[in-house]
C-alpha positions in Angstrom: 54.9 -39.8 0.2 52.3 -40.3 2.6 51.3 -44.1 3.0 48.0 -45.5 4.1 49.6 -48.8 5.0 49.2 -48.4 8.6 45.3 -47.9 8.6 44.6 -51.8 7.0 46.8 -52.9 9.7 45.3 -51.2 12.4 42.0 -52.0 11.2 43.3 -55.8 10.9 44.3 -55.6 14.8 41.3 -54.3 15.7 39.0 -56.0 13.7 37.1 -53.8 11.9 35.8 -54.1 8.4 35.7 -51.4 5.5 31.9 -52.2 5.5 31.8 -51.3 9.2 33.2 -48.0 8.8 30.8 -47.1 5.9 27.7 -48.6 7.0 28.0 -48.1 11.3 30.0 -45.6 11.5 29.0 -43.4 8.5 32.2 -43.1 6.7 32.1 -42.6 2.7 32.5 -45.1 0.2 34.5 -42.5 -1.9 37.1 -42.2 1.1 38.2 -45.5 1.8 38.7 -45.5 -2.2 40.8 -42.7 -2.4 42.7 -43.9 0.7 43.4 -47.4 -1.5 44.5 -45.4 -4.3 47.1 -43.2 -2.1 44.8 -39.7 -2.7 45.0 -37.3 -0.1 41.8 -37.5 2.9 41.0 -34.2 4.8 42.5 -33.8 8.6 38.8 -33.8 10.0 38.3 -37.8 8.0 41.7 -38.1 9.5 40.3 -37.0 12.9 37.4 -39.3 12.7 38.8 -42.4 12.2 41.4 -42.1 14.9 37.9 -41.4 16.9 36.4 -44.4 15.7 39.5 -46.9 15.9 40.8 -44.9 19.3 44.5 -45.2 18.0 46.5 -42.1 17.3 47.4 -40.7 13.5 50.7 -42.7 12.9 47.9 -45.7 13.2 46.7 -44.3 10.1 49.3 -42.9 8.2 52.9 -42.5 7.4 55.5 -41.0 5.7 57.5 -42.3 3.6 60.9 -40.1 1.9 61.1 -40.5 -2.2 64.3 -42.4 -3.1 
């Protein structure tokens, strides 16, 4: 299962806010919702916000093996 988890820390350390990320740097509403709710995001969102928070994907994401 692919967890989000890492992306509120990172944005924690680097101190950026959900509101900075939709209103500065453009990114959707919608996305950061789905993200919250565990939904799937497309590679090129994925690319994006490494961009934005220079950090690398397992910043953003992990995986996590069903029990």
């Amino acid at each position: 299962m692919i967890s989000y988890k890492p992306f509120y820390d990172t944005l924690f350390k680097k101190s950026v806010t959900e509101y900075e990320l939709i209103f500065k740097h453009g990114i959707s509403a919608n996305t950061l919702h789905r993200m919250k709710k565990g939904e799937a995001i497309t590679t090129k969102t994925l690319d994006t916000l490494c961009f934005i928070l220079d950090c690398s994907v397992s910043d953003i994401i992990e995986y996590n093996k069903p029990k």
